[in-house]
TIFIVEX-428387 format. One record per residue (C-alpha): x negated, y negated, z; residue in three letters. Coordinates in nm, 2 decimals. Each point is the difference from the previous one (the first is absolute). Last residue first. Layout:
BEGIN
r east=X; north=Y; up=Z; code=ala;
...
END
This chain:
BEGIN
r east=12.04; north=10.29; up=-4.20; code=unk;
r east=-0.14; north=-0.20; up=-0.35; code=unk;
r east=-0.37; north=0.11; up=0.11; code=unk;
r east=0.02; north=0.16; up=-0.38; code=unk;
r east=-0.07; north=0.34; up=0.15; code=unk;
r east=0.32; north=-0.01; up=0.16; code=unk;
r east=0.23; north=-0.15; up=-0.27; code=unk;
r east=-0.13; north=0.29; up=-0.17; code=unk;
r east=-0.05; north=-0.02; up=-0.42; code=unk;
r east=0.10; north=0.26; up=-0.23; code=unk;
r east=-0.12; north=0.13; up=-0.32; code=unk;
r east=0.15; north=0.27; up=-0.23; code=unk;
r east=0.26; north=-0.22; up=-0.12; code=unk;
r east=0.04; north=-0.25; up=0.21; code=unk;
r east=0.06; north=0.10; up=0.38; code=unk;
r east=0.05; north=-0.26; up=0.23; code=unk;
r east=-0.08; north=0.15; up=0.36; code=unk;
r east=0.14; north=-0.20; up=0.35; code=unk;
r east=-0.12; north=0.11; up=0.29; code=unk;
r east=-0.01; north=0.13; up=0.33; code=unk;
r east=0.32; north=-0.20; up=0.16; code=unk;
r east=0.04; north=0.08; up=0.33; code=unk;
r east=0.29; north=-0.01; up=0.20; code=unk;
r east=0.02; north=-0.11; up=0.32; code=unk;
r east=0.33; north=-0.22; up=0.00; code=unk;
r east=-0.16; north=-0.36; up=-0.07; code=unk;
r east=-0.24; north=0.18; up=-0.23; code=unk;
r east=0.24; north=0.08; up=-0.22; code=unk;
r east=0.12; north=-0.30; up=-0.08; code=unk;
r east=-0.33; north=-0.15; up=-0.01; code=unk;
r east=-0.15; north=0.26; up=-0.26; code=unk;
r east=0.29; north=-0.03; up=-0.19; code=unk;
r east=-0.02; north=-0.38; up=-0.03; code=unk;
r east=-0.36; north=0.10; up=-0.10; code=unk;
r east=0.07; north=0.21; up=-0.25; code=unk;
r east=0.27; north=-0.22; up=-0.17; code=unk;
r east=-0.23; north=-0.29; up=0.02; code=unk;
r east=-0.31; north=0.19; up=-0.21; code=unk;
r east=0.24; north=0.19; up=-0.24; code=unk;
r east=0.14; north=-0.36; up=-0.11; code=unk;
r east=-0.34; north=-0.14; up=0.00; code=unk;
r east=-0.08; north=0.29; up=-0.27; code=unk;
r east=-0.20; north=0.29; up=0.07; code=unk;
r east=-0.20; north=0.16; up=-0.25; code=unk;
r east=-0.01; north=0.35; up=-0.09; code=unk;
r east=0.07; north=-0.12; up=-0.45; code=unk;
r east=0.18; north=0.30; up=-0.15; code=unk;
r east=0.30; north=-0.29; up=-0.16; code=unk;
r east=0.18; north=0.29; up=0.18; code=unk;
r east=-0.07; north=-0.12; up=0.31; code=unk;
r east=0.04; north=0.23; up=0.30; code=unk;
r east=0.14; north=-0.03; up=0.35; code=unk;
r east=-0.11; north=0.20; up=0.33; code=unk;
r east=0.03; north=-0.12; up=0.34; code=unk;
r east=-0.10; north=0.18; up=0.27; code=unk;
r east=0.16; north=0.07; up=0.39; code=unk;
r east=-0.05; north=0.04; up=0.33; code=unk;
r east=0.17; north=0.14; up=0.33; code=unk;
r east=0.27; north=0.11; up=-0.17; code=unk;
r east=0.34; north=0.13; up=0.20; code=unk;
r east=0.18; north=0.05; up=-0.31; code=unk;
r east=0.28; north=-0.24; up=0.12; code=unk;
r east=-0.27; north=-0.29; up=0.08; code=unk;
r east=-0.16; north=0.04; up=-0.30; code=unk;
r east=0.33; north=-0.05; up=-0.20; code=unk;
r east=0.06; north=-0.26; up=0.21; code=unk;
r east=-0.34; north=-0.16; up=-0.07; code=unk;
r east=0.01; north=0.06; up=-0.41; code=unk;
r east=0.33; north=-0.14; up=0.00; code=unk;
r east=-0.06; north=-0.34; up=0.19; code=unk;
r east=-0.30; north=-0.01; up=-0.24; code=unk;
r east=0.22; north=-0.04; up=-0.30; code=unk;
r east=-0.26; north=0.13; up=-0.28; code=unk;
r east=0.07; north=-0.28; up=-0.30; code=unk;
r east=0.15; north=0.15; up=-0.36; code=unk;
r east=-0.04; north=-0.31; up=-0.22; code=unk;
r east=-0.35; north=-0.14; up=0.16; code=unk;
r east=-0.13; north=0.37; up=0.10; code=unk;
r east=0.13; north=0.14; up=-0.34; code=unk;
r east=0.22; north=0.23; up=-0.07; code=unk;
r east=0.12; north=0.28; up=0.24; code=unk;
r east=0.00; north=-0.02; up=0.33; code=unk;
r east=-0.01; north=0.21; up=0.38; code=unk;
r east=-0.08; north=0.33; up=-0.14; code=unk;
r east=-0.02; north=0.27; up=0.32; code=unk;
r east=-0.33; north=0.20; up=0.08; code=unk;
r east=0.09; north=0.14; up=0.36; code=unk;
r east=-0.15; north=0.15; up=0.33; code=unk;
r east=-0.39; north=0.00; up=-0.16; code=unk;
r east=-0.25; north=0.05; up=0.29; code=unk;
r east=-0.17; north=-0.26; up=0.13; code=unk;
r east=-0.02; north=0.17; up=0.33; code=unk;
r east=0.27; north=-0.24; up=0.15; code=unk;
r east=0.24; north=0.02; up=-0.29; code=unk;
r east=-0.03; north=-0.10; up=-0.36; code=unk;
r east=0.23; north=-0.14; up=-0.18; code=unk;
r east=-0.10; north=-0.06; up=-0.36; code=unk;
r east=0.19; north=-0.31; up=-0.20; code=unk;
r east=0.01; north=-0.01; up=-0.34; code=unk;
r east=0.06; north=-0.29; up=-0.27; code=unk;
r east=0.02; north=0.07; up=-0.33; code=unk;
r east=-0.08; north=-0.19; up=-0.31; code=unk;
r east=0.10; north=0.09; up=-0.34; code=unk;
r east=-0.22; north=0.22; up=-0.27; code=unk;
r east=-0.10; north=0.29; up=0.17; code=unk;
r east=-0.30; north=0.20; up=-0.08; code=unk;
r east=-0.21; north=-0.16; up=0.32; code=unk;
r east=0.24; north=0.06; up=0.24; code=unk;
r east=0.02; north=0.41; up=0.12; code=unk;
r east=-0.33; north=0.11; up=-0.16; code=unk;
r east=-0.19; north=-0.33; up=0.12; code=unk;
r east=0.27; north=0.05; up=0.39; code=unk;
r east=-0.13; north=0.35; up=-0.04; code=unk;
r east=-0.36; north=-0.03; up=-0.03; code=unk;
r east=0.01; north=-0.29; up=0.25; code=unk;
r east=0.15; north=0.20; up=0.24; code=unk;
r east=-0.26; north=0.32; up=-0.02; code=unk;
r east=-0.29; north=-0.29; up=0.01; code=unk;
r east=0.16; north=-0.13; up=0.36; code=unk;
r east=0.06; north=0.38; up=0.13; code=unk;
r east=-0.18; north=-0.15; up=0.36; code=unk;
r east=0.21; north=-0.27; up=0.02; code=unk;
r east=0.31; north=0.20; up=-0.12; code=unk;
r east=0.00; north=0.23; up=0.34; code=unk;
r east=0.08; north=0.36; up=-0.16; code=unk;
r east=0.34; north=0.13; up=-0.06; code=unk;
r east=-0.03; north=-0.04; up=-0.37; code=unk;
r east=-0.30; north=-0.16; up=-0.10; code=unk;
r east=-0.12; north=0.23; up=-0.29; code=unk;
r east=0.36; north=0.12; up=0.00; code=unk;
r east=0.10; north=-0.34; up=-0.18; code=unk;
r east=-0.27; north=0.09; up=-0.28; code=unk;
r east=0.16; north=0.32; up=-0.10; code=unk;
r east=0.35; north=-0.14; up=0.03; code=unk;
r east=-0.08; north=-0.26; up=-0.20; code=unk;
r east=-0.18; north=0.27; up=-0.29; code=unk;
r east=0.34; north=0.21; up=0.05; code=unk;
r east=0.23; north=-0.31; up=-0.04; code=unk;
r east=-0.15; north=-0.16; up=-0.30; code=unk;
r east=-0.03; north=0.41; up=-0.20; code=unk;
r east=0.39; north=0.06; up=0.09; code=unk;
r east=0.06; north=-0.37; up=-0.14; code=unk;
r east=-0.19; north=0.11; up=-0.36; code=unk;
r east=0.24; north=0.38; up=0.00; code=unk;
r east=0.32; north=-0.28; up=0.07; code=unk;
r east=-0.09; north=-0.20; up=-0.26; code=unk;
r east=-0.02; north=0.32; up=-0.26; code=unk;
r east=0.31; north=0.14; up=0.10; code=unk;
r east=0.13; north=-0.34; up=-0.01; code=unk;
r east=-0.06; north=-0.06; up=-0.35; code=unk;
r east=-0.35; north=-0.01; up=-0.22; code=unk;
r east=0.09; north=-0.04; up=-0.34; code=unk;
r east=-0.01; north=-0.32; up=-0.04; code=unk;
r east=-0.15; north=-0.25; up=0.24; code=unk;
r east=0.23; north=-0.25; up=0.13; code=unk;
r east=0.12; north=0.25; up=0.29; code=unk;
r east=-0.33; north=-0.01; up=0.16; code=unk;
r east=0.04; north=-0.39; up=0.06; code=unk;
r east=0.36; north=0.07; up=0.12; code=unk;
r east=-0.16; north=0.27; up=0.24; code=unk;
r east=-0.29; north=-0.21; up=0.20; code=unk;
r east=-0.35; north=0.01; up=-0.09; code=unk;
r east=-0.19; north=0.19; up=0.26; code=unk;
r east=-0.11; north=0.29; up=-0.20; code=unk;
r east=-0.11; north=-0.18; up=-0.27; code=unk;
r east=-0.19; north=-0.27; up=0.14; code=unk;
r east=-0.17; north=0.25; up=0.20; code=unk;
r east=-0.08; north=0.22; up=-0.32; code=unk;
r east=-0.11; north=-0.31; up=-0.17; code=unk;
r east=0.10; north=-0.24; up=-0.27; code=unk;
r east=0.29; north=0.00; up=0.01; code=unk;
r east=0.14; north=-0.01; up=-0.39; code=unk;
r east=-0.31; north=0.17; up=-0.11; code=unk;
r east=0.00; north=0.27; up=0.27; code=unk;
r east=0.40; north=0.06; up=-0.07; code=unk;
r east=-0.13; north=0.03; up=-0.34; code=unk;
r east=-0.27; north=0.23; up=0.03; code=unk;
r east=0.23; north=0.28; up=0.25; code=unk;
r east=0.26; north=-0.03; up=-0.32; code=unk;
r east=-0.19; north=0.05; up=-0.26; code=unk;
r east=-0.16; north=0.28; up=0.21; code=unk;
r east=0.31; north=0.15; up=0.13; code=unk;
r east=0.11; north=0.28; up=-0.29; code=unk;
r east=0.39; north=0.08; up=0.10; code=unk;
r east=0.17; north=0.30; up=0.13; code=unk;
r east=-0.10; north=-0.05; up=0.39; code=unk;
r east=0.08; north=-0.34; up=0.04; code=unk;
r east=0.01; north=0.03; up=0.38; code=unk;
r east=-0.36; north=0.22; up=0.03; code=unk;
r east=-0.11; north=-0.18; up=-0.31; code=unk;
r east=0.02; north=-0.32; up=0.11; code=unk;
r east=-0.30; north=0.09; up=0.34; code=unk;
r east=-0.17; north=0.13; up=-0.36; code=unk;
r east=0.00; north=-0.27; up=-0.16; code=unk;
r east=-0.07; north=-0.23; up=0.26; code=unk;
r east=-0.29; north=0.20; up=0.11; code=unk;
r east=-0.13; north=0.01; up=-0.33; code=unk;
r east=0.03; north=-0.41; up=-0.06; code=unk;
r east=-0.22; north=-0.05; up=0.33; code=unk;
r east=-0.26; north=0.29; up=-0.11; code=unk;
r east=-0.08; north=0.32; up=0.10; code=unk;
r east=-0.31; north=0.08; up=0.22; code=unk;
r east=0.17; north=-0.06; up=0.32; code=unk;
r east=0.24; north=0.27; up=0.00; code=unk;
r east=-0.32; north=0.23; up=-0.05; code=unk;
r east=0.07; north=0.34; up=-0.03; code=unk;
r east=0.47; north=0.03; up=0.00; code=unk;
r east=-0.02; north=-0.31; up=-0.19; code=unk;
r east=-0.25; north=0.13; up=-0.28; code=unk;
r east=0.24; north=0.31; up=0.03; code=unk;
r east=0.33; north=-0.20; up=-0.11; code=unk;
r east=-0.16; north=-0.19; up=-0.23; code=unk;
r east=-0.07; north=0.32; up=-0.17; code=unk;
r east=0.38; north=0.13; up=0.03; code=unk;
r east=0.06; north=-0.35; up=-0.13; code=unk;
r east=-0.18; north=-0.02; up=-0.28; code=unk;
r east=0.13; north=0.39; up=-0.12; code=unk;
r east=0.39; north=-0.15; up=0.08; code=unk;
r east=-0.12; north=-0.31; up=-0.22; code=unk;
r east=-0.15; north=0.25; up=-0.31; code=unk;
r east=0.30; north=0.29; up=0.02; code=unk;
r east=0.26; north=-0.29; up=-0.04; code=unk;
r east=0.18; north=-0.22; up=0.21; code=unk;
r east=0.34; north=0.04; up=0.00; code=unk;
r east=0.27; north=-0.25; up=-0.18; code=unk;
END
């Protein structure tokens, strides 16, 4: 069923108020009308609010994964794959804040992506970043998934793989989904068995950042390195 005269005039004015001021609509209108675009013949309020309600923000939405999308009706994969277009644009935005520049000196510009990239998500991940010998990034490669305890980091593969990019140093990055930053004791020993390891071979290991939701903590800055 179309929409009628009233939801095609709503979003013709939407529409303009985004074309002005993008950052004077609200969370629910930009979902609505970011649906609209793929779901072109239907009125995307109800459905823009819901999604909202059910997530709970526009970060939680756009980073929830597809079979969670899928349970909402009415929405499809048109309308999951027009959310995941909006995820990867904003990380790619944030990734080229850093991009090709020494990551010690872009350290805000990484934590806004790792917070934008980790925080949403609601099992733990383990990254490893490569960096090279001007601490620029050579690789961002997943190295678990699950929890530290269940899922460990295998240190031996975390050096080779170093050792075949050619790093010279490299971070850690996990998040908790519980949205608590803290380390635990099992975080603590794995980083500094890493640390060791790759010490022994002149590798350097920066850090290690938990994110938890929109906070993080630095292994770092907590004198734990």
């Amino acid at each position: 069923m179309g929409d009628t005269p009233d939801h095609l005039g709503h979003r013709s004015r939407l529409r303009s108020r985004l074309l002005d001021d993008p950052s004077g609509l609200a969370d629910y209108e930009l979902i609505e009308y970011l649906l609209a675009l793929a779901i072109p013949r239907r009125d995307t309020k109800p459905l823009a609010k819901a999604l909202l309600r059910e997530f709970g923000s526009v970060a939680q939405l756009v980073s929830a994964d597809p079979e969670s999308l899928r349970r909402i009706d009415r929405l499809g994969d048109t309308g999951i794959a027009a959310l995941k277009i909006a995820q990867a644009t904003s990380l790619r935005l944030l990734k080229d804040e850093f991009r090709d520049k020494p990551l010690l000196s872009s350290w805000d510009a990484l934590l806004d992506w790792l917070r934008a990239d980790m925080g949403p998500i609601d099992i733990e991940r383990v990254r490893v970043l490569y960096l090279n010998s001007r601490n620029m990034l050579i690789r961002d490669e997943l190295a678990s998934e699950g929890s530290i305890d269940q899922s460990a980091i295998y240190v031996r593969e975390v050096i080779k793989r170093a050792l075949e990019l050619g790093a010279s140093a490299i971070i850690l990055v996990h998040n908790h989904p519980s949205g608590s930053p803290e380390p635990s004791r099992q975080d603590i020993a794995i980083t500094r068995e890493i640390a060791a390891a790759a010490a022994k071979l002149g590798i350097a290991l920066h850090d290690h950042i938990i994110i938890g939701g929109s906070d993080y903590r630095s292994f770092r800055a907590l004198g734990l390195l």
